[in-house]
N, C-alpha and C positions, 0 to 999 in steps of 0.2 A: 936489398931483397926483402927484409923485414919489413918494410914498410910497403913494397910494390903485392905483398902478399896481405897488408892491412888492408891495401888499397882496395883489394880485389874481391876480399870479403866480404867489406863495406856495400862496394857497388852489386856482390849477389844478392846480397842480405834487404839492400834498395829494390832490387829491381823483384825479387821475390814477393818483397812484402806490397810492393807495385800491383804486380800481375793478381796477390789476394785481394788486395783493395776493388781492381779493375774487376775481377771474378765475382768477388761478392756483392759490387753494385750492379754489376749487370746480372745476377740471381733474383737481389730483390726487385731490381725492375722488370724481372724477368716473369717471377713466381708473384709478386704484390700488387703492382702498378699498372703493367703491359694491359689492355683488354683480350684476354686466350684465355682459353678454358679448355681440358682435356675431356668436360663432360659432354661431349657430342655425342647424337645418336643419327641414324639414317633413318627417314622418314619415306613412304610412299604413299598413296595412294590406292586401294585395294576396291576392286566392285565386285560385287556378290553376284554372281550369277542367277537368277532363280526363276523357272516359269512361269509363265501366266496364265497356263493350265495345266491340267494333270494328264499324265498318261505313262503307259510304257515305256521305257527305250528301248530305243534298236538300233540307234547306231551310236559310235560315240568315236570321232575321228581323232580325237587327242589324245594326249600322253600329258604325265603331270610332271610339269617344270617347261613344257613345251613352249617356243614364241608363236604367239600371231600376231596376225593383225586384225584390226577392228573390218566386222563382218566375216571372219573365218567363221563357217560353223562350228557348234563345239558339241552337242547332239542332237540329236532328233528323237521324237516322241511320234509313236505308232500313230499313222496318218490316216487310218482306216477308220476309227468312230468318228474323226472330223470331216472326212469327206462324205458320210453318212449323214452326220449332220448336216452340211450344206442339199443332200438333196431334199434330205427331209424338210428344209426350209426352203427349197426353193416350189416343191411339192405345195406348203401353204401357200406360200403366194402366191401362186398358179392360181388355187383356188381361190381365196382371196381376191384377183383379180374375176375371174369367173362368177361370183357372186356380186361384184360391183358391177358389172355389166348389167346385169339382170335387172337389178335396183334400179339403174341407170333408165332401163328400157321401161320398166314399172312407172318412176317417176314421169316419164315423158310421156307416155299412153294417157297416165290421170291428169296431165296439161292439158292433151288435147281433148280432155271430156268435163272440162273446167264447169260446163254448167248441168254438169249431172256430179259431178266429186265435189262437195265441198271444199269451203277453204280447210277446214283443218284435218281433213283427210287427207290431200293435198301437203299441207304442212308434214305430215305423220310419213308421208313416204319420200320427202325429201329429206327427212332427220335421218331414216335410214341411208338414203345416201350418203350421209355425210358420215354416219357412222363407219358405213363399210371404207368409206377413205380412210378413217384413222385405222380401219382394221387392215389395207393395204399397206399404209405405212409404215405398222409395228410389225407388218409379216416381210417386211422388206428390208428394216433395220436387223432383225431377228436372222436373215439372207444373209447380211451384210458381217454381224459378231460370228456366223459361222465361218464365214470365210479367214478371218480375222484370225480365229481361233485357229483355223488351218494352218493359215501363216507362222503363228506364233508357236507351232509344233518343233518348228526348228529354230534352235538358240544360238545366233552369232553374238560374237564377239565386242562389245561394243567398245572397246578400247585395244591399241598396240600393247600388248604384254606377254607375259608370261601366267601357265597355268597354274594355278598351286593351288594344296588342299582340292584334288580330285577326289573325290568320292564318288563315284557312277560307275556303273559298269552294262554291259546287255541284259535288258532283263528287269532291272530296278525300275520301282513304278517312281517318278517323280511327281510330286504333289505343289502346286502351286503355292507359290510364294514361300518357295523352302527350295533356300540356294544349296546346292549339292556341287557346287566348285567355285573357285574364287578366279579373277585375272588382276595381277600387278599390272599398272599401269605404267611401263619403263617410260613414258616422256613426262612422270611428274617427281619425279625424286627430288628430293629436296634433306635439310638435314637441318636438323634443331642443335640450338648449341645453348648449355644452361650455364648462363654466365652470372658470377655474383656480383651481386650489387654495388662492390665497393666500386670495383670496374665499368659498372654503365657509362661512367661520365665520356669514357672513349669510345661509345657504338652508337650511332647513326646509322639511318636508315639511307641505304644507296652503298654507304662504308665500301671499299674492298676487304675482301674476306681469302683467308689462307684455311684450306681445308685438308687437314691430311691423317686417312684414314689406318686404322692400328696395324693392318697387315698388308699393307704397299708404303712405298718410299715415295713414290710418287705425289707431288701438291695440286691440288684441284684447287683452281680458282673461283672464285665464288662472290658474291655481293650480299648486301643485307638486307633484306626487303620489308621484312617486317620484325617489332619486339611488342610482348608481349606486355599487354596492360593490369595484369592481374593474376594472383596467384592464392592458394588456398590458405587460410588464415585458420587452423586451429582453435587457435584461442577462441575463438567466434561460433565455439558447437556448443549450444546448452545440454545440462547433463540431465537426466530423469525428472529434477523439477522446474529444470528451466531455466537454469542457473547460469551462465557462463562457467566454463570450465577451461582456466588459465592455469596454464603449465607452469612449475616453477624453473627458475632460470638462475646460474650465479652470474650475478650482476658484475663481475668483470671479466666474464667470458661471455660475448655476443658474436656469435655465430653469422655471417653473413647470408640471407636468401639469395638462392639462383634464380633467374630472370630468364623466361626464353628467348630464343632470340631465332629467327626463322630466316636461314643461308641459302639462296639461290647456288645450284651450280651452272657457273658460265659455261664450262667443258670438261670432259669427262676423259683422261688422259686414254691413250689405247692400252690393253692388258687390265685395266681396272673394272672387275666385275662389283657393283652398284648390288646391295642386295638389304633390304628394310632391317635395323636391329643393329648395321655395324656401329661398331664407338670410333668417335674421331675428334682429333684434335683442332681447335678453331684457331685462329689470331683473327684479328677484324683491325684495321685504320690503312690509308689512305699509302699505299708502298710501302707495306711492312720493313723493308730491305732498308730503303736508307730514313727511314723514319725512328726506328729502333736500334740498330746495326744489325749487321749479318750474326755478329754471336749471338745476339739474342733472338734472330728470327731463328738460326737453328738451334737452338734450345729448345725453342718453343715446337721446332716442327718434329725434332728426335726423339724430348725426355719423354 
């Protein structure tokens, strides 16, 4: 019994210090080695909204966090000094055309009396003709920005998103080229992952990627498409006279620089709401699962 009670010690005491050994190296290849980094953010794509002319609103069909789709309106600017506009422009170039005529008829009376009009008489009321052509033209393009401008009283959507940062309401004069709401672009999300350098040597471009965001369980697949080739350099800002100005460092603490690295996602699991700002945990290589093993793929997908 003495001895089947050594025995037995022996083999806990093995297989304890087993399972540390097994634990601790899968940590450090977990936390040192693996290409994952916990520093992910979610990334989108944001367009500003903003007219191209000014005017009133009067209508504003949306609510903020609303979805559309590209071409939903999203409001309209008082359509009455643009429609004003177009008569007024079309008013010129009535006349416009009405005074080309005339010139028109001027010019060809002084042909047919060629040897009573001089040539540069003659010359002098064909110039006019050609003037009142450019003046046709410019009252006709002038016809044309009014209408344009009509158009452009109302603001659709040029992207599938959602609204955010509404600011408008009935009533507010909107000023041109001053975005007064913004639309998320829901088919560009994508998610930057700042991986450090020690770890590059495992991310390739194409890579699979394990994406898994801080407040779902759920793994979103992903691939690598692009990493970034450049990152800010400090040391490299001259100081008031010009100087470089290099930080000091202790030379046996060197800090590794993060590397972006830009995560496609292939699919978006259902129940997972995608929204710019979340943090998310990356892993990147080629079947995380039997590449690393499962304890270490979920380490990396839990801690």
């Amino acid at each position: 019994m003495p001895l089947l009670r050594t025995l037995i010690r022996v083999i806990l005491t093995l297989a304890v210090v087993s399972l540390a050994i097994v634990l601790g190296v899968t940590l450090w290849n977990t936390y040192m080695i693996a290409p994952w980094t916990r520093d992910g953010r979610v990334r989108v794509y944001v367009v500003d909204v903003a007219p191209e002319v000014s005017g009133t609103v009067v209508q504003v069909p949306v609510v903020d966090n609303q979805f559309v789709h590209k071409g939903d309106p999203l409001y309209v600017l008082d359509p009455v000094r643009f429609r004003l506009a177009i008569r007024e422009a079309q008013a010129r170039l009535d006349g416009a055309l009405e005074d080309l005529k005339l010139k028109q008829n001027d010019a060809r009376r002084r042909m047919g009396l060629s040897g009573i009009v001089s040539a540069e008489e003659q010359e002098v009321f064909n110039s006019n003709v050609a003037t009142q052509v450019a003046a046709v033209d410019a009252a006709r393009a002038a016809l044309d920005v009014a209408k344009l401008n009509l158009q452009r009283s109302v603001l659709y959507s040029p992207v599938n998103g959602y609204i955010t940062n509404l600011n408008l309401r009935v009533g507010d004069y909107a000023t041109a080229g001053q975005a007064r709401l913004a639309v998320i672009d829901s088919d560009s999300y994508w998610v930057y992952g700042y991986f450090e350098e020690t770890k590059m040597w495992g991310v390739h471009v194409g890579d699979e990627a394990r994406v898994k965001l801080m407040g779902y369980k759920q793994i979103i697949p992903g691939h690598v498409i692009s990493i970034a080739r450049g990152i800010n350099d400090t040391n490299g800002n001259p100081d008031k006279l010009g100087l470089q100005d290099v930080n000091p460092i202790f030379t046996w603490v060197r800090l590794a620089q993060r590397i972006p690295v830009r995560i496609h996602l292939d699919q978006v699991p259902e129940g997972v709401t995608l929204a710019a700002g979340m943090t998310a945990t990356i892993s990147v290589g080629p079947e995380s699962l039997s590449r690393r093993g499962k304890l270490t793929s979920w380490l990396q997908d839990h801690l």
